[in-house]
C-alpha positions, -999 to +999 in steps of 0.1 A: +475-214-637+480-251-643+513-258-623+513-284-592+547-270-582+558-232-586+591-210-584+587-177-573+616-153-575+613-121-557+580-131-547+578-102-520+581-074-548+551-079-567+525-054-574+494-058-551+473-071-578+498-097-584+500-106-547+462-106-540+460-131-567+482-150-551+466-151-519+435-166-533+456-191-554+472-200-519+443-196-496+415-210-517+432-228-549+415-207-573+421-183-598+401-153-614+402-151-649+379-122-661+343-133-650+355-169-649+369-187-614+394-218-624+403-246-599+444-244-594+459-278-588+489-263-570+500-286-543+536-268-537+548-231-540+584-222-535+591-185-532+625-168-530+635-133-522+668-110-514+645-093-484+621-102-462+587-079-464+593-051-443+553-039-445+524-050-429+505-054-460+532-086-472+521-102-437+496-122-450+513-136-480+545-143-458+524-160-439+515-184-458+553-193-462+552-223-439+589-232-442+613-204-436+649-209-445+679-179-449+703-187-470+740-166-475+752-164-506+780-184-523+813-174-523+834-169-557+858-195-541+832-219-534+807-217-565+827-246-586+823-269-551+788-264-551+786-271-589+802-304-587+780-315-561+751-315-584+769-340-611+781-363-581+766-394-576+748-398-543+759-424-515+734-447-503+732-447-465+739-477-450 
């Protein structure tokens, strides 16, 4: 646990071992390893899931989710716009 920025996919269907872990990681920036507690220097987490937690024992880690944003999916027709917009140079604003 050495990342300063982290990508979690599916975050919300962990096991709860996995998500305790991450509550202390989030909550206290420190990880158990064995009988050993390391200092995580994580300053951002992004998480991503198909469903918001539908249980009352996610709460607490969706919680911690300060920024919130749905997003719908890309169409087939659109996926090559969205593409190109990554290799286009950006515009400074005047």
């Amino acid at each position: 646990p050495t990342a300063k920025v982290a990508f979690l996919d599916e975050v919300f269907k962990a096991n709860s071992a996995i998500l305790n872990t991450l509550l202390t990681i989030l909550n206290e920036r420190q990880f158990d390893n064995g009988l050993q507690r390391t200092i995580v220097p994580l300053v951002c987490l992004v998480g991503a899931s198909n469903e918001l937690p539908d249980s009352e024992e996610l709460d607490a880690l969706y919680d911690r989710f300060l920024f919130r944003r749905e997003v719908q999916p890309v169409s087939d027709d659109n996926i090559l716009d969205l593409l190109q917009l990554s290799s286009t140079p950006s515009q400074p604003s005047a």
